[in-house]
BALOBA-1460 file (C-alpha; in Angstrom, 3 decimals):
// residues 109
<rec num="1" residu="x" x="1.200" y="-4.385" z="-21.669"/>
<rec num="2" residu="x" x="2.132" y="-6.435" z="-18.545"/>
<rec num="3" residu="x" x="3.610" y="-4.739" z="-15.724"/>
<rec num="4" residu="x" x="6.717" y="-5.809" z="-14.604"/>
<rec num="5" residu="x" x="7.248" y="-7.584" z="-11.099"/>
<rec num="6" residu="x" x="9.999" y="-6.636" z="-8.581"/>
<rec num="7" residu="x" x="11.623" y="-10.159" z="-7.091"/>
<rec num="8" residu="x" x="12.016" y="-9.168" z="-3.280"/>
<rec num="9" residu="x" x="13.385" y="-12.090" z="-1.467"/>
<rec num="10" residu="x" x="11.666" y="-13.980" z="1.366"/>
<rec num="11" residu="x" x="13.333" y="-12.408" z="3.713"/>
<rec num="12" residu="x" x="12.689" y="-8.771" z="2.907"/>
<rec num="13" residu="x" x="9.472" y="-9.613" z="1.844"/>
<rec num="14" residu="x" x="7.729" y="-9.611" z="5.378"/>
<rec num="15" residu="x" x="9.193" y="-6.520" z="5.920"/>
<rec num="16" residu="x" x="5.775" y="-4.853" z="3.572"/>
<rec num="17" residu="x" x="3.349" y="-5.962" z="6.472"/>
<rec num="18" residu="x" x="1.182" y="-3.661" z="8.008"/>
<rec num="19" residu="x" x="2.487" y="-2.773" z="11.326"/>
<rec num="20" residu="x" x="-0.523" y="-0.848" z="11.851"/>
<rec num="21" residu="x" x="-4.225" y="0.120" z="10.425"/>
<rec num="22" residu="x" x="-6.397" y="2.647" z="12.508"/>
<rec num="23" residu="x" x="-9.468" y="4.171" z="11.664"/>
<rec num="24" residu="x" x="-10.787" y="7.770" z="12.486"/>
<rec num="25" residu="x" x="-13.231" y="9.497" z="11.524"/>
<rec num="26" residu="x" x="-13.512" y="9.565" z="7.835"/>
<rec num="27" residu="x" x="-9.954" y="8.860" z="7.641"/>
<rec num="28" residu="x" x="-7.430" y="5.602" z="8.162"/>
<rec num="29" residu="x" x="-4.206" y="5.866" z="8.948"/>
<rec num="30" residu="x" x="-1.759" y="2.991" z="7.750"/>
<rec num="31" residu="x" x="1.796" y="2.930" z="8.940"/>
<rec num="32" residu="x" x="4.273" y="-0.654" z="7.761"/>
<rec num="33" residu="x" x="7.700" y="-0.961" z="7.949"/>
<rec num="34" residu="x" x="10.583" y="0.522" z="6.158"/>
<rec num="35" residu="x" x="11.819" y="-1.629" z="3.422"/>
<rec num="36" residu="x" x="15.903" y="-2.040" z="3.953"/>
<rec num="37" residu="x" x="16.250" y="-2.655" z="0.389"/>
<rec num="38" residu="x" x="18.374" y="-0.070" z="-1.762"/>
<rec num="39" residu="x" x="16.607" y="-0.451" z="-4.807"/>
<rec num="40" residu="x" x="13.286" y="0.392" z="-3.785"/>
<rec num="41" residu="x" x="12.264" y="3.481" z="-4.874"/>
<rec num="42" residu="x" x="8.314" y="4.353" z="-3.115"/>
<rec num="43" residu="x" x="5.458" y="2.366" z="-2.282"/>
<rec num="44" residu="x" x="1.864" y="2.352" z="-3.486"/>
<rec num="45" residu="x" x="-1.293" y="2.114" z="-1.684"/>
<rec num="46" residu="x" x="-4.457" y="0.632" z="-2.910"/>
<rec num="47" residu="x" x="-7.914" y="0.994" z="-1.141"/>
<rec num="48" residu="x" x="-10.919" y="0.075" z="-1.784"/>
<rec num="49" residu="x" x="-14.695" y="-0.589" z="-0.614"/>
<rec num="50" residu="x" x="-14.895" y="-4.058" z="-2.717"/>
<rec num="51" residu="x" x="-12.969" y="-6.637" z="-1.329"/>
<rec num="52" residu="x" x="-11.751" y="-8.310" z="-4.402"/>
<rec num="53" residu="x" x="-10.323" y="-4.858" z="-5.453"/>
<rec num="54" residu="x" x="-12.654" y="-4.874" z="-8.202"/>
<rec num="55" residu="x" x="-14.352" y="-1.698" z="-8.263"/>
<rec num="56" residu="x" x="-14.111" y="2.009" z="-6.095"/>
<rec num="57" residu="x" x="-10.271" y="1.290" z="-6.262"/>
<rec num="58" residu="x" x="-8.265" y="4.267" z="-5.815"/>
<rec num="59" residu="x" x="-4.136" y="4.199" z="-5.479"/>
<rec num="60" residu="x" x="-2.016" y="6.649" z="-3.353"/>
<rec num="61" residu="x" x="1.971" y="6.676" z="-4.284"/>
<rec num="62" residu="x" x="4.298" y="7.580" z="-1.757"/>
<rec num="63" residu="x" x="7.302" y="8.539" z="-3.490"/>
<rec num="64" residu="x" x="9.656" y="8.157" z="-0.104"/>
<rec num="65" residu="x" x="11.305" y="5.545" z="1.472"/>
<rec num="66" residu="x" x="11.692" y="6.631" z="4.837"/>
<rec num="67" residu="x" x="7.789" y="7.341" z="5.045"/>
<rec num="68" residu="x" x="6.332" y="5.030" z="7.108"/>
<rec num="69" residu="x" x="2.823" y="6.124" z="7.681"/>
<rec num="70" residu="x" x="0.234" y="6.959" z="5.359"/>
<rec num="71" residu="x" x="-3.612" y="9.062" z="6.448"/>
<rec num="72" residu="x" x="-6.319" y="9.064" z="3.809"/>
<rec num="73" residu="x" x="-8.836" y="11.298" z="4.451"/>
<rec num="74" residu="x" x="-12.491" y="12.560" z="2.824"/>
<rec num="75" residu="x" x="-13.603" y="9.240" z="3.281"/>
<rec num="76" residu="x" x="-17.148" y="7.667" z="3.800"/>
<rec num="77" residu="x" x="-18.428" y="7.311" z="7.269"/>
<rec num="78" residu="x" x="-19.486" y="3.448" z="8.565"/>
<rec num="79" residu="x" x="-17.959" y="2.324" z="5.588"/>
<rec num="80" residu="x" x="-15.773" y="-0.918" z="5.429"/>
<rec num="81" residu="x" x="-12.651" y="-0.477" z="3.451"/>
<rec num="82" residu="x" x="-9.723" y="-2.913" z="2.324"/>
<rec num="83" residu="x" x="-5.984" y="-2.070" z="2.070"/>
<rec num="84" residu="x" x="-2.819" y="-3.626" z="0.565"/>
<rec num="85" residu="x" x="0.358" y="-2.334" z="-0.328"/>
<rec num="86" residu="x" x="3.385" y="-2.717" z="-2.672"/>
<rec num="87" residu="x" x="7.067" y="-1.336" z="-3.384"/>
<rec num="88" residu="x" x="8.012" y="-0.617" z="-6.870"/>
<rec num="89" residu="x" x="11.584" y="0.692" z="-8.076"/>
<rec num="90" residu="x" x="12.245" y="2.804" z="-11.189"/>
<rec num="91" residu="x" x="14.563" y="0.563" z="-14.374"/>
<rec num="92" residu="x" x="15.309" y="3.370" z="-17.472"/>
<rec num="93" residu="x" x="11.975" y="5.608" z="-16.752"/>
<rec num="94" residu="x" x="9.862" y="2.378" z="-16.046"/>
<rec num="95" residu="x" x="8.116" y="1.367" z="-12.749"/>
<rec num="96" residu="x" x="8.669" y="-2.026" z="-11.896"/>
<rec num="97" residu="x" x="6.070" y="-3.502" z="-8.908"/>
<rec num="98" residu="x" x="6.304" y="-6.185" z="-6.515"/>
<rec num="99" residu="x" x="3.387" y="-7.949" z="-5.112"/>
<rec num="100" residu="x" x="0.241" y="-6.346" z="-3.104"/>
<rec num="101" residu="x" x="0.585" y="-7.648" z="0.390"/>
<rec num="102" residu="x" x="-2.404" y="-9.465" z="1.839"/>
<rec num="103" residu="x" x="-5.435" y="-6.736" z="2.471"/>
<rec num="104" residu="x" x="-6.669" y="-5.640" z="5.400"/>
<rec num="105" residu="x" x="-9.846" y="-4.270" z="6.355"/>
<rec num="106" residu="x" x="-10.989" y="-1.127" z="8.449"/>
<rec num="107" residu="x" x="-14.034" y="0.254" z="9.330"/>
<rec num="108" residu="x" x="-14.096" y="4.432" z="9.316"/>
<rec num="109" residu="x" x="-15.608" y="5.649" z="11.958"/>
């Protein structure tokens, strides 16, 4: 079963942008910017030592709106990994996604 996709506009679109990915040691920390629309529900968080996304993928939901920051921690040392992130809003019990934003990549220190 295909998921369903959220249609953000253009314009509030940008807004899921990393403002910020830092590394420390054996953790990241991720912050973006708070999404003004009133549907959205949480965002998710995908990471991952493959770039395609492929493999190792693990996902972190954030279940608040007005979180803008995100550390992962217990991670592996000298290890590249990628990020991207989505928002997804609940329709009758049913999480609908928007698109990953573009990855980014971070090296843990």
């Amino acid at each position: 079963m295909r998921k369903k996709r959220l249609r953000i506009s253009t314009k509030n679109r940008k807004v899921l942008l990393f403002q910020s990915l830092r590394a420390g040691k054996k953790s990241i920390t991720i912050s973006w910017k708070k999404l003004t629309a009133k549907d959205i529900k949480g965002y998710e968080i995908q990471y991952s030592t493959d770039k395609s996304f492929k493999k190792d993928v693990k996902t972190v939901n954030i279940g608040k709106t007005k979180r803008t920051s995100k550390t992962i921690k217990k991670l592996t040392s000298k290890k590249k990994y990628y990020v991207s992130i989505r928002t997804y809003k609940k329709s009758g019990g049913e999480k609908i996604y928007s698109k990953w934003s573009k990855s980014k990549s971070v090296k843990v220190k």
